[in-house]
C-alpha positions in Angstrom: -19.5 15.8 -4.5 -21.0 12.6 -4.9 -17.9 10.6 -3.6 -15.5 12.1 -6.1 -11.9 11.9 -4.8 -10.1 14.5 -6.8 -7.0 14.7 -4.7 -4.7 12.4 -3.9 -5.7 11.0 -0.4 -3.0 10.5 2.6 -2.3 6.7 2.1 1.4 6.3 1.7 4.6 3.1 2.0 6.7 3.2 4.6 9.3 5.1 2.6 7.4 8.3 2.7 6.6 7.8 6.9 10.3 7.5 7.3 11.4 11.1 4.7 8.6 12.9 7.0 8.8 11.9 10.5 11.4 10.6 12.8 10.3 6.9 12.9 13.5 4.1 13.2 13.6 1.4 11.1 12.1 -1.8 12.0 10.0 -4.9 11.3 7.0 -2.4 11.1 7.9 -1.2 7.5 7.1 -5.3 6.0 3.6 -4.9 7.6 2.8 -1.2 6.5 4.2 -1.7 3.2 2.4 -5.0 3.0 -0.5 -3.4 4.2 -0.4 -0.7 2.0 0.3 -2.8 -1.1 -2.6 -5.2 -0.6 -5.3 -2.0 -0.1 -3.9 -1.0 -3.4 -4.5 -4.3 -5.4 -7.8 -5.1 -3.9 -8.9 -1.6 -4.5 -7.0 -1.4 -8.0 -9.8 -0.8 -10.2 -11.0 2.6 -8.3 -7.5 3.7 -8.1 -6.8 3.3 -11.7 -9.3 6.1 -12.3 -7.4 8.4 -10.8 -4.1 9.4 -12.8 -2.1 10.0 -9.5 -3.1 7.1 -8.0 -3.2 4.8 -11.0 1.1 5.0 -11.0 0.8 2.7 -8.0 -1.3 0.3 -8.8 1.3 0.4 -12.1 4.0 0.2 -10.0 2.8 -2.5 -7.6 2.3 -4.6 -11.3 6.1 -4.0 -12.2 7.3 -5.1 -9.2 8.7 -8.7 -9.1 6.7 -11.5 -8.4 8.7 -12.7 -5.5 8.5 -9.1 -3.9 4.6 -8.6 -4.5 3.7 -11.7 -3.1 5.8 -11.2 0.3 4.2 -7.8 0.7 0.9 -9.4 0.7 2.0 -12.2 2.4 3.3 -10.1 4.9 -0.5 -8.2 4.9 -2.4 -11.7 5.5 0.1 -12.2 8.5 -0.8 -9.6 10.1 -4.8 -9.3 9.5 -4.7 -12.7 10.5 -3.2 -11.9 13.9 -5.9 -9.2 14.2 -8.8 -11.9 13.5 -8.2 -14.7 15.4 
């Protein structure tokens, strides 16, 4: 297929890990979510191609500053654990 991705792939915020499985609440969600948003702006340009993806990457762009700079904040916290 030449690399096409023509469905929408299983990357997801912690809000839709905690509607389908029985995970608590914890500090885990600052670090998914933050990892989550941070794959989505570095990758924003190939998302944006693809109409159900694209909404994030609109969404992430909507979101206050304040509360898109702690989610990739919270991202470089924890990759930074992870590399040194």
């Amino acid at each position: 297929d030449g690399g096409l991705m023509s469905t929408k792939p299983y990357i997801s915020g912690s809000n839709y890990l905690m509607k389908m499985s029985n995970y608590k609440k914890g500090a885990w969600q600052e670090i998914w979510d933050g990892l989550f948003w941070r794959f989505m702006d570095k990758h924003r340009n190939f998302f944006q191609q693809n109409p159900r993806l694209g909404m994030l990457v609109t969404m992430f762009d909507k979101m206050p500053e304040e509360k898109r700079e702690n989610h990739l904040k919270n991202a470089d916290v924890f990759l930074s654990k992870l590399t040194t």
